[in-house]
C-alpha positions as CSV (number, residue, x, y, z in Angstrom):
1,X,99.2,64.4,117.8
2,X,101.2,66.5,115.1
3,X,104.3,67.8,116.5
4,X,105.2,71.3,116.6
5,X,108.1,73.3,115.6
6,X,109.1,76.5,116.4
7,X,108.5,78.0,112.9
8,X,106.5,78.1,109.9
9,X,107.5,79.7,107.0
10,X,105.5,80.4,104.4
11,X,105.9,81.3,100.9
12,X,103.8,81.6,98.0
13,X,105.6,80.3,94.5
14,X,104.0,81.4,91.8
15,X,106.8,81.8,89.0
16,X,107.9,78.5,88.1
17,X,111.3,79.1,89.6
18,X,112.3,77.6,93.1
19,X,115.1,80.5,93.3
20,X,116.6,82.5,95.3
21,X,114.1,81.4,98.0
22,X,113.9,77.5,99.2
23,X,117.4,77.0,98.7
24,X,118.3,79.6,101.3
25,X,115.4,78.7,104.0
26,X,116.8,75.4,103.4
27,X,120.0,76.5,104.6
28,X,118.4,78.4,107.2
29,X,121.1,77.4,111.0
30,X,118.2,77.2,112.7
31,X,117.2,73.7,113.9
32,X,113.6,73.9,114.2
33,X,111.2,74.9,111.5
34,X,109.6,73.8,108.7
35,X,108.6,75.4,105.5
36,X,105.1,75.5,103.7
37,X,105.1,76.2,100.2
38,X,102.0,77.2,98.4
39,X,102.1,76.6,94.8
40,X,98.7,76.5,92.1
41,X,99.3,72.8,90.6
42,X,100.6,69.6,91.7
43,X,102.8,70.1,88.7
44,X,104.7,72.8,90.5
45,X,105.5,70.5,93.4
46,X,109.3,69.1,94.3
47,X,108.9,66.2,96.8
48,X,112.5,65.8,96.7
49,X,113.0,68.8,99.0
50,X,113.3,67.6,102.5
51,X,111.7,69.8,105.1
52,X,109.4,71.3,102.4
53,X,105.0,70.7,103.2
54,X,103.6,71.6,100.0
55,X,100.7,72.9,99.5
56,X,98.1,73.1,96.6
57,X,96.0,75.9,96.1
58,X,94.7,76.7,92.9
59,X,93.6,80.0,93.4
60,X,95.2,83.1,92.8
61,X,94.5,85.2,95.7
62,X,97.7,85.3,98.0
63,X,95.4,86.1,101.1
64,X,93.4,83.1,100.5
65,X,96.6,81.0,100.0
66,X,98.0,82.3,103.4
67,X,95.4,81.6,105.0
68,X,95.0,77.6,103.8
69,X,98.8,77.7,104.6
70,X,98.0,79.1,108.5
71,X,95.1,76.0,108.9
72,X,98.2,73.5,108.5
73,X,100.6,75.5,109.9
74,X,102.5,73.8,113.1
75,X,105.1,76.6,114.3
76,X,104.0,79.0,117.5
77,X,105.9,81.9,115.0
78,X,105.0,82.3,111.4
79,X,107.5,83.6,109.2
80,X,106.6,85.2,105.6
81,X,109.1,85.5,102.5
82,X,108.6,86.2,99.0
83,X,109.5,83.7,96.7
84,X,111.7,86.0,94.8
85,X,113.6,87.2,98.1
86,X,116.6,85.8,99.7
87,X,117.3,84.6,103.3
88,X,120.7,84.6,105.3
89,X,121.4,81.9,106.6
90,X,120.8,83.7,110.3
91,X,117.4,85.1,109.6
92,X,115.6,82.9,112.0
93,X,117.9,82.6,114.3
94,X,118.1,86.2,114.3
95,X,114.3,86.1,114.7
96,X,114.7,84.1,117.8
97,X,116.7,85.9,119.5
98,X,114.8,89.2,118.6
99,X,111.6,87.0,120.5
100,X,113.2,85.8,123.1
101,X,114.8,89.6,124.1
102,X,111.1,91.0,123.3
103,X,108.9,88.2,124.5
104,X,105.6,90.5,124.5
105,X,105.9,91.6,120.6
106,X,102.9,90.4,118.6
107,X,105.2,90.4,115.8
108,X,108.2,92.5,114.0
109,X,109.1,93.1,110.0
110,X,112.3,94.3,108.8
111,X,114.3,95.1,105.7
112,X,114.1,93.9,102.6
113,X,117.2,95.1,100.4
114,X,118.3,95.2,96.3
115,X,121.3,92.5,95.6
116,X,124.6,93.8,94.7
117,X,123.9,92.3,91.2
118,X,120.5,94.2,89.1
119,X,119.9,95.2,86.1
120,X,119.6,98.9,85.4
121,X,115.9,98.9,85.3
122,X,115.8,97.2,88.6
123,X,118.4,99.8,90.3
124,X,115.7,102.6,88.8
125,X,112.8,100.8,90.8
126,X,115.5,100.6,93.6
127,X,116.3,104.5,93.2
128,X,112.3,104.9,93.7
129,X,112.0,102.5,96.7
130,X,114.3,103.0,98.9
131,X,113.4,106.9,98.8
132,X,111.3,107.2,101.7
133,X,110.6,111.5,101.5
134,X,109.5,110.9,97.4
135,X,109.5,107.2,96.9
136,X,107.8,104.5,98.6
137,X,107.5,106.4,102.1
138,X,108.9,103.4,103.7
139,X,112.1,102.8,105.5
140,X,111.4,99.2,105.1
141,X,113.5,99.6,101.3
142,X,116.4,100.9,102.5
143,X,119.1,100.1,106.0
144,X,119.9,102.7,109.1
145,X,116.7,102.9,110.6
146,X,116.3,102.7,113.9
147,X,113.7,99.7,115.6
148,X,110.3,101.4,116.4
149,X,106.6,100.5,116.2
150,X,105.9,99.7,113.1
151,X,103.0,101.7,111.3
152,X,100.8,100.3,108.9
153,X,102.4,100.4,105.2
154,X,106.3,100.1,106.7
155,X,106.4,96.3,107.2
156,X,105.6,93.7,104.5
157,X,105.3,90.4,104.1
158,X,108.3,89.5,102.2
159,X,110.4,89.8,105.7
160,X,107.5,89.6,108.5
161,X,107.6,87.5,111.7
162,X,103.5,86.9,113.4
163,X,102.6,84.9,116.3
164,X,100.3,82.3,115.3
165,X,98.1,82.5,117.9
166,X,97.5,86.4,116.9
167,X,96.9,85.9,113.7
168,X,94.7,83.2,113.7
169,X,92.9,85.8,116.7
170,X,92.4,88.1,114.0
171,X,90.8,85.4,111.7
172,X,93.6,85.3,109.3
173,X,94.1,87.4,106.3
174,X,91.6,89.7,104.6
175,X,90.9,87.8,101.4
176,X,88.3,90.8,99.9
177,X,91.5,92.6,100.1
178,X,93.6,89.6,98.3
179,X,96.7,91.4,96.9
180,X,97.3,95.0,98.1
181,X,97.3,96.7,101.6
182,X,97.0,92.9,103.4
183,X,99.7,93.2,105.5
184,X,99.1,97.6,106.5
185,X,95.7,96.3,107.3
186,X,97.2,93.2,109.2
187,X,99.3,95.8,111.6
188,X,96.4,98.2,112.3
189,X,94.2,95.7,113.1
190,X,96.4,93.9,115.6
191,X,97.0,97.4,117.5
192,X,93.7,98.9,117.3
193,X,91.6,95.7,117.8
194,X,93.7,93.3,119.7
195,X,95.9,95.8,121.7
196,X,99.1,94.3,120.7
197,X,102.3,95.4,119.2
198,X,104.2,95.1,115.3
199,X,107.8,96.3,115.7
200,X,110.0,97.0,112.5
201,X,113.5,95.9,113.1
202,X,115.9,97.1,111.0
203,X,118.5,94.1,111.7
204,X,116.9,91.6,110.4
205,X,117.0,91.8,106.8
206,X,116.6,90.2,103.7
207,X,117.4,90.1,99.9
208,X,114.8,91.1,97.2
209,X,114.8,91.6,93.7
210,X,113.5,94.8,92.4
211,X,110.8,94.4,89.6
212,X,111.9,96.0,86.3
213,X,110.6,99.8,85.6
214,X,108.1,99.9,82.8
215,X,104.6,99.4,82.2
216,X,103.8,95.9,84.8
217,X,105.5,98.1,87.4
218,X,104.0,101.4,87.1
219,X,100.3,98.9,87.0
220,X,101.2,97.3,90.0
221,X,102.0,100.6,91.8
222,X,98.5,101.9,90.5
223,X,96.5,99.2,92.0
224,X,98.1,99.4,95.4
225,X,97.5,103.0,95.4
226,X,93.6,102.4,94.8
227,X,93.8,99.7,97.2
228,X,95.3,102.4,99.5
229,X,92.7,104.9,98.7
230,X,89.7,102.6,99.9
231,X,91.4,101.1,102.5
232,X,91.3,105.1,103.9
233,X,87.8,105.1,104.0
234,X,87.6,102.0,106.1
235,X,90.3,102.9,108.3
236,X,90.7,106.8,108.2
237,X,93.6,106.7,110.5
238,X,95.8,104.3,108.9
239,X,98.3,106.2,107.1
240,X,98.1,109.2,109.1
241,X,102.3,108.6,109.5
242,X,102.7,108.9,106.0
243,X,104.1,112.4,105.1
244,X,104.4,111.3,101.6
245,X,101.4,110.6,101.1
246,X,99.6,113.7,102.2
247,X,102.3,115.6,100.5
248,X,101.6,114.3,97.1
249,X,97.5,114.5,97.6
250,X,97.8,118.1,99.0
251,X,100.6,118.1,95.9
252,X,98.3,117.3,93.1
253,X,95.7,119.5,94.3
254,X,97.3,122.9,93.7
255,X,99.0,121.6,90.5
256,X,95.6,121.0,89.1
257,X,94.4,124.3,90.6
258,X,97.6,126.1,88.5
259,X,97.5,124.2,85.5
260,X,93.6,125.7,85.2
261,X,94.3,129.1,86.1
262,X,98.0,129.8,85.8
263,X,99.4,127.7,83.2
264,X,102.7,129.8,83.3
265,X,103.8,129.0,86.9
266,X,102.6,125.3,85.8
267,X,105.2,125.2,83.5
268,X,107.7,126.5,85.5
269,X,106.4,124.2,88.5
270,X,107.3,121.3,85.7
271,X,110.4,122.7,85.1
272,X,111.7,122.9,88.5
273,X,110.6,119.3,89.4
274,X,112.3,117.8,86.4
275,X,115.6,119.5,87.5
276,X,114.9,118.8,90.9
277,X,114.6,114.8,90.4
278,X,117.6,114.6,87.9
279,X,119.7,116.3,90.6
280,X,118.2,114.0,93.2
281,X,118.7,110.9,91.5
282,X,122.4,111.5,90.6
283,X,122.8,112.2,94.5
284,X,121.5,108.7,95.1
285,X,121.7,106.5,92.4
286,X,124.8,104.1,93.8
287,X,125.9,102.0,91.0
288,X,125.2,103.6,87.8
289,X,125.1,107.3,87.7
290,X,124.5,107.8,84.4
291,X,120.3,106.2,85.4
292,X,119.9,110.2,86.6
293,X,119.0,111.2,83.1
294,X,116.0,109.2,83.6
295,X,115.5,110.0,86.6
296,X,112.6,112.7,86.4
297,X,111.0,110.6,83.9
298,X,110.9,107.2,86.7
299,X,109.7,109.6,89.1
300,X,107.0,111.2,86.9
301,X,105.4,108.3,86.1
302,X,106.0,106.6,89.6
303,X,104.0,110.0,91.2
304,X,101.4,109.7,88.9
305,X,100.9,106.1,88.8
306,X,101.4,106.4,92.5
307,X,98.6,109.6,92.7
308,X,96.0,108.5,89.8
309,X,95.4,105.1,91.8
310,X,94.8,106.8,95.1
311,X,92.6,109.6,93.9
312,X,90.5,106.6,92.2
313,X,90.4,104.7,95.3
314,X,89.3,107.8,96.9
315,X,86.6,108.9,94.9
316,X,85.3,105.2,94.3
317,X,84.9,105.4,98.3
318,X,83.0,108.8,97.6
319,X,80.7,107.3,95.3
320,X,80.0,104.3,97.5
321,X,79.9,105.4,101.2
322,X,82.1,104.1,103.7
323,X,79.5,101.6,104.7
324,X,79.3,99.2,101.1
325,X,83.7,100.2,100.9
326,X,83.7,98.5,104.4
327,X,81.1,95.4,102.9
328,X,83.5,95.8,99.6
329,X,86.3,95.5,101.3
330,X,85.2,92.5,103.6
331,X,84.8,95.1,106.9
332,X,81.5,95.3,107.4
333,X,81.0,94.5,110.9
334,X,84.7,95.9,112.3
335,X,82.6,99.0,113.7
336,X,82.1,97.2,117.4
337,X,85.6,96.1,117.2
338,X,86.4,99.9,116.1
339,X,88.8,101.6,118.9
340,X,90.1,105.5,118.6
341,X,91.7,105.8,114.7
342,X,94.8,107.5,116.0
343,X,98.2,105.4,115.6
């Protein structure tokens, strides 16, 4: 009979580079856990690593990978990290204890924080994420927030803590939805189908590197934003929390509407924003000040990255009915398991 431990945590390597993460899991004070490390070759493999369960899958579909990593899992509590974030050496012992004082939790997520050390492209994806009234419209970028239940979108799986036996309830990870709006759907469906609870916890907390601003940044915010905008059809309710969100769509509606029939106030409306955001980024910006005089420009092209993607997922769902979204998206037959579509 394989034994079990008290954690499994999983992580997905997928840039060739073992840092920051196994070297601080594998520092990790608490006793009992072991880590599963999905990589896409045997050639990415270190079998010199003690504690380490590797794992090949050659696909590239992080849903998919999770989910070979879950079958072989031993650990009652899963644990996910990205392979380009960084663990104290607390974290699950923090995790624990955050259990044991909450024993009925399904799961919690927490923090995931910029290192002292970035480049100044990085501190500009920083500037945008850890704005939760114009950024990301999380609190999961930034420290200070108080521990509440967490909504769909606010916890992700670079700092996310899942009893197994809930997930595997659930059937695992979506992988139609593969890379994108996994985890928002993963803490919808555990309230509305299962009945149980996702917490976000501010103390627990880890390090992430920011991505660089530019061109693979402002791509990968589009297709999340798409990802969002079907998921919406399939789950109207699920991002009813997010002010942001409605702000921008409402937002993007009457500038359209002016920039038709009242080009002038457009212009002034363009005026005022670029003003607005250089202002707003030298209030925030914390290391190099000097960032604000790009700042309208990062948050120009993050909006409309941010709105052209979610407007497209929108419209594809338009086009296709919420019926073949939900076969699109792998939901097809949620609509027994379909509660109220309030959080």
């Amino acid at each position: 009979m394989t034994q079990e431990v008290d954690f499994s945590v999983m992580v997905i390597l997928g840039r060739g580079e073992l840092e920051p993460c196994l070297p601080s899991l594998l520092k990790q004070e608490y006793p009992n856990y072991e880590i599963i490390a999905v990589v896409g070759s045997e050639s990415e493999k270190n079998p010199k690593l003690e504690r380490v369960r590797w794992l090949v899958v050659e696909e590239n579909n992080p849903a998919l990978r999770r989910n070979r990593a879950l079958e072989i899992a031993r650990g009652r509590y899963l644990a996910f990290i990205d392979d380009d974030a960084r663990a104290e050496a607390n974290w699950l012992k923090k995790a624990k204890a955050i259990w044991e004082s909450h024993p009925d939790w399904a799961g919690f997520g927490g923090v995931n924080l910029a290192p002292a050390e970035q480049s100044w492209r990085e501190e500009l994806v920083d500037l945008i994420l850890s704005d939760h009234l114009f950024g990301s419209g999380s609190r999961a970028y930034q420290s200070g927030a108080t521990p509440h239940l967490a909504r769909p979108g606010e916890v992700h799986l670079s700092n996310f803590f899942i009893l197994r036996e809930v997930l595997k309830k659930l059937g695992g990870f979506n992988e139609k939805l593969g890379y994108g709006g996994e985890d928002s759907e993963l803490v919808y469906l555990v309230k509305k189908v299962l009945g149980e609870e996702i917490w976000f916890v501010p103390e627990l907390w880890v390090w992430h590197q920011r991505r660089k601003f530019g061109w693979s940044y402002l791509v990968r915010n589009f297709r999340f934003r798409r990802q969002n905008g079907r998921m919406l059809w399939v789950y109207p309710g699920i991002y009813l929390w997010n002010f942001s969100l409605w702000l921008g769509l409402a937002g993007s509606i009457l500038l359209i509407f002016l920039l038709a029939f009242s080009p002038k106030i457009f212009f002034y409306l363009v005026i005022i924003y670029w003003l607005f955001f250089s202002l707003w980024g030298l209030f925030r910006l914390k290391r190099r000040k000097w960032l604000f005089l790009f700042s309208g420009l990062v948050y120009f092209f993050h909006h409309l990255s941010y709105l052209v993607g979610l407007w497209l997922g929108l419209l594809e769902g338009l086009f296709l009915g919420r019926k073949r979204m939900e076969k699109k998206l792998g939901r097809e037959n949620l609509e027994e398991k379909r509660a109220d579509d309030n959080i």
